[in-house]
N, C-alpha and C positions, 0 to 999 in steps of 0.2 A: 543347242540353240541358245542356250541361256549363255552359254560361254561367250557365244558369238557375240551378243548384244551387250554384255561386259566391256567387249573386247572394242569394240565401236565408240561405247560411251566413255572408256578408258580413253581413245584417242582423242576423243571431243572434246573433252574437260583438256588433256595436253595443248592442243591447237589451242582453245581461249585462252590459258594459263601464258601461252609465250607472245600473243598475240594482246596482251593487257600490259599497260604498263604499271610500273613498283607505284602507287601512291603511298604519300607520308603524311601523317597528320599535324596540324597547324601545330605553333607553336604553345599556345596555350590551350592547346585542347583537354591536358589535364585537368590544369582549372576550370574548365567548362563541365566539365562529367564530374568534379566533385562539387559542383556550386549547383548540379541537377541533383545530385546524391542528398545533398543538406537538405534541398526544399521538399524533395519528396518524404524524405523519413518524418519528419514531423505534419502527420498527419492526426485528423481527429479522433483516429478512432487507439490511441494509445493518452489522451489528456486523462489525468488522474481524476475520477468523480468519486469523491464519499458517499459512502452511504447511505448515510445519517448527515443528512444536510446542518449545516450552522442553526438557521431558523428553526428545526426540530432541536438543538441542543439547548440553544436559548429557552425554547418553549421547557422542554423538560427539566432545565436546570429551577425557570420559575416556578414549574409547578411544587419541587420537591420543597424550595424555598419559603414558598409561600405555606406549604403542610407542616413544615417543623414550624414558621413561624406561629401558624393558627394554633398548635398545639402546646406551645409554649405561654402563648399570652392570653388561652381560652382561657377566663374565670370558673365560668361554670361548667361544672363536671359532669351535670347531667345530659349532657350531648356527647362525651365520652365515657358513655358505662360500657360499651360495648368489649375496649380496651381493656378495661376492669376482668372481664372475664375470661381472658385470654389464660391459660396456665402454661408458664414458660420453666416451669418444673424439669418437666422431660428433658429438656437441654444440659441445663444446667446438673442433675445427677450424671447425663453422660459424660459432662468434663469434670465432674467432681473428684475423680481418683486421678487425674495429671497433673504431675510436679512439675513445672518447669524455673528452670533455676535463672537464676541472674544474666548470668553472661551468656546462656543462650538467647534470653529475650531479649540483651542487648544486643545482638548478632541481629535477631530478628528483626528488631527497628532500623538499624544501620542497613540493612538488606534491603528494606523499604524503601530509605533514606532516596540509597543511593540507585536504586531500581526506578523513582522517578525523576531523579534527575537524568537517571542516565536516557530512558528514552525520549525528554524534548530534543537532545542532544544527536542522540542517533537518529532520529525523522529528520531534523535540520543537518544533518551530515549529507543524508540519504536523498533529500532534497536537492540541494546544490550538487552531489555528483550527475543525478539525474539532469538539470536544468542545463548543466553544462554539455 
């Protein structure tokens, strides 16, 4: 039975197939399907959002700003006794037995150096490949 109805729907699909004629598509229909293609991929939901928005970075950078500066130009010390009692002892014995020598710590700075330049560098690479 199943063969049968195969065998039917085989013919059917034949009969429209000869009975349709070739269409070709326009001449610039390529253009049309890649000019759909562009508009659809730039959708919103791939826009790059931060995290940590600018107005929170502005706010935080104030904040740290404004605490070195209070701390730096407070007179009086008896608003900062709290500081006073802090023991940073502990710290300082556990890097007390490390040597490090010249040309490593100049390796190290130069590592810095070049570790922040090199990332505004690479975001703005990585930017403009993306935008394009």
């Amino acid at each position: 039975m199943k063969e049968n109805a195969n065998k039917h729907i085989d013919q059917f699909v034949d009969k429209v197939m000869k009975s349709s004629k070739l269409e070709t598509p326009s001449f610039d229909f390529t253009a049309k399907v890649m000019s759909q293609i562009t508009v659809t991929s730039r959708s919103a939901v791939t826009v790059y959002k931060p995290l940590i928005s600018k107005t929170t970075w502005v706010i935080l950078f104030l904040l740290t700003v404004g605490m070195v500066g209070f701390s730096f130009f407070n007179k009086d010390t008896s608003t900062l006794g709290w500081f006073d009692k802090l023991d940073f002892s502990i710290v300082s014995n556990l890097f007390s037995g490390v040597k490090i020598s010249q040309t490593t710590m100049y390796s190290l700075l130069m590592f810095g150096v070049m570790l922040f330049i090199q990332i505004p560098l690479l975001k703005h690479y990585f930017n403009k490949r993306f935008d394009a």
